[in-house]
C-alpha positions, -999 to +999 in steps of 0.1 A: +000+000+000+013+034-010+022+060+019-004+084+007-032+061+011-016+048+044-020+086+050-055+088+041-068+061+058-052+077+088-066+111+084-102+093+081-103+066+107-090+100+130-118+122+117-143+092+125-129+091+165-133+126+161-166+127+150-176+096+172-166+121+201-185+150+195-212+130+191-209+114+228-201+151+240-236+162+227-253+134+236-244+132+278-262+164+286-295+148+268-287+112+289-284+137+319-319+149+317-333+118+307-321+097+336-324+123+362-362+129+352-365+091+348-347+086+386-363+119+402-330+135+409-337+173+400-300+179+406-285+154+373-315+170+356-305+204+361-266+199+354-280+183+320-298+213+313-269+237+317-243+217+301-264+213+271-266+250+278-231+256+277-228+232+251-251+257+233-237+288+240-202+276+233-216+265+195-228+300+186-191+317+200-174+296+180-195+298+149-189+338+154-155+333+158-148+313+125-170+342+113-140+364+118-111+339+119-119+322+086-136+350+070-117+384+058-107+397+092-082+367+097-061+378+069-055+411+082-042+392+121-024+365+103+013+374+105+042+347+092+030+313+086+021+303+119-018+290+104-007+275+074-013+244+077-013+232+037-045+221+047-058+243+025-082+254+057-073+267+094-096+252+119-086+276+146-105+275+168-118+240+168-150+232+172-142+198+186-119+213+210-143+243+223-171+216+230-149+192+249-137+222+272-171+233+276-182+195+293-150+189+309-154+184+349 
């Protein structure tokens, strides 16, 4: 097998944990409520209603922020090549990264 396909299975079996884990980040403030309304325990209830809060609000800034980052403003705060990936995209911030910050304990 050639290196670059060695590469690109990489690069998708990492964007598939990736994925997987965003998914499980959205998904615990919904198991939160669930149980604790299921169990009667108005306190699990209530911290999955403001993670998936947080969860919320930490979307939306980081959809603003790729607004700016991605959009016209980040050429004019880009200095050297500190972004360039070769990517052919910067992914500052991530998306991935913001959510898992916003649920960590």
């Amino acid at each position: 097998m050639a290196a670059g396909a060695l590469v690109a299975n990489a690069v998708s079996m990492s964007s598939n944990i990736r994925n997987g884990g965003l998914v499980g980040m959205a998904a615990l403030p919904v198991f939160n409520v669930f149980l604790g309304s299921l169990r009667g325990a108005p306190k699990f209830r209530e911290t999955g209603l403001l993670s998936g809060e947080a969860l919320v609000n930490s979307l939306a800034v980081d959809e603003a922020l790729s607004l700016f980052w991605n959009g016209t403003g980040h050429a004019y705060w880009r200095r050297g090549k500190f972004f360039d990936s070769g990517l052919g995209n910067s992914s500052f911030p991530s998306l991935h990264s913001t959510l898992a910050w916003t649920v960590a304990p």
